[in-house]
C-alpha positions in Angstrom: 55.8 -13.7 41.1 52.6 -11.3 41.3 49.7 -11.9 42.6 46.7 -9.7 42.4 43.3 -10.2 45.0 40.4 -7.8 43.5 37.4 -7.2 46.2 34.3 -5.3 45.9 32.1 -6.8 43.2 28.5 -6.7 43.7 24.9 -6.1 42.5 23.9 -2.0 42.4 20.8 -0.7 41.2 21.5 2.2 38.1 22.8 5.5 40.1 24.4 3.4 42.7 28.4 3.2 43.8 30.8 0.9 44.2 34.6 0.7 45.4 36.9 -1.9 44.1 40.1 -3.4 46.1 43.0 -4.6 44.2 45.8 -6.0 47.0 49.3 -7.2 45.7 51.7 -9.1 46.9 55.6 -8.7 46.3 58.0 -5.8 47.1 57.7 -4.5 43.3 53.6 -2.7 44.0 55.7 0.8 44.5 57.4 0.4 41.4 54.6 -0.8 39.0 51.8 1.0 36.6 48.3 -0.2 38.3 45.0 -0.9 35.2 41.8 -1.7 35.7 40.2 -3.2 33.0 36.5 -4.8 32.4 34.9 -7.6 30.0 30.9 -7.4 29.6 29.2 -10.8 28.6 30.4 -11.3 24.9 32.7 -8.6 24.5 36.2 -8.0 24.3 38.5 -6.9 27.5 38.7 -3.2 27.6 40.8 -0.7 29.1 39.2 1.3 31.9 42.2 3.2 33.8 45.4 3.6 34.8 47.4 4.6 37.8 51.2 5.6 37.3 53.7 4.4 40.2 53.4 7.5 41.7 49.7 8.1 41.8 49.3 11.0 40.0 47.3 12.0 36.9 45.6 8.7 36.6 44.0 8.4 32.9 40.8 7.0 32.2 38.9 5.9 29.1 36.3 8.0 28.2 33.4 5.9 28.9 34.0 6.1 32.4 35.9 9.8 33.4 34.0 12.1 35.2 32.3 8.6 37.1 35.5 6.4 38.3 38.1 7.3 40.1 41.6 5.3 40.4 43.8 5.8 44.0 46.6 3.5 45.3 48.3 3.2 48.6 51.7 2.4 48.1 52.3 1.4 51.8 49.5 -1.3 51.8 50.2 -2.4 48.2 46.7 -1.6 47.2 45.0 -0.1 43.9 41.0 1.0 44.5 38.4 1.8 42.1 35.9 4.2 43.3 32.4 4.3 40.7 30.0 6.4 40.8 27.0 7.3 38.5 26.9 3.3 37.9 25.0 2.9 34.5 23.7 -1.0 33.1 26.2 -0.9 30.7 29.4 -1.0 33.3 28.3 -4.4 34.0 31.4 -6.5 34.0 34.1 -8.4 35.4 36.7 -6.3 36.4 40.2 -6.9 36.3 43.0 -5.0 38.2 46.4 -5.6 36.1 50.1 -5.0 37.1 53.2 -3.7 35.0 56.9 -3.2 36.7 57.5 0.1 35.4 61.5 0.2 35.1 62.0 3.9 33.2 60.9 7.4 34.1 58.7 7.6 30.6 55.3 9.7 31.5 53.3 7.4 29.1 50.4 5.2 30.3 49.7 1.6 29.0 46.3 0.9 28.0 46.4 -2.5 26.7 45.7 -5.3 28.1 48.4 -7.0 26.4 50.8 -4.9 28.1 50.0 -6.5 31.5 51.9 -9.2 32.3 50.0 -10.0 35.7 46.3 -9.8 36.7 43.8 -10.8 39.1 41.1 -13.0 38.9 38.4 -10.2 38.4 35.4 -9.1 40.5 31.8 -8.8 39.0 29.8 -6.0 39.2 26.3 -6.0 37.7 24.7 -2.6 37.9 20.5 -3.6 37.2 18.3 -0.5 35.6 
């Protein structure tokens, strides 16, 4: 079993930053793909990024590249989400989301059915 503990949520004016936490529990964290994903008030969860096992070339929906930025430290089982630039529409809950990657495939998963375990989301409101 996976647990997932996001951190970080808060209120930020428009322009402002903010840097989510995602700690996991298990011996798997090294071996899994690391989303982040959001749901606005009324809206449907969407994909916001990815982070591969190793941590390179993390992939990000357009809405948010060039602002967030997704690192992970595989020797304290922890997945962050740096934003920047925060605009009133990245208000959200935000979800980190966990998925035991078991081939070599260089192939991202943006789904959220495609993440078996998640956390219980973090809310960051960004006011104008």
């Amino acid at each position: 079993q996976v647990q997932l503990v996001e951190a970080g949520g808060g209120l930020v004016q428009a322009g402002g930053s903010l840097r989510l936490s995602c700690a996991a529990s298990g011996r798997t964290f090294s071996k899994s793909d690391m989303g982040w994903f959001r749901q606005a008030p009324g809206k449907e969860r969407e994909f916001v990024g990815v982070i591969s096992t190793s941590g390179s070339s993390p992939y990000y929906a357009d809405s948010v590249k060039g602002r967030f930025t997704i690192s992970r430290d595989n020797d304290n089982n922890t997945v962050y989400l740096q934003m920047n630039s925060l605009k009133p529409e990245d208000t959200a809950v935000y979800y980190c989301a966990a998925r035991l990657r078991l081939d070599s495939g260089r192939y991202y998963y943006t789904r959220s059915n495609e993440y078996p375990y998640w956390g219980q989301g973090t809310q960051v409101t960004v006011s104008s």
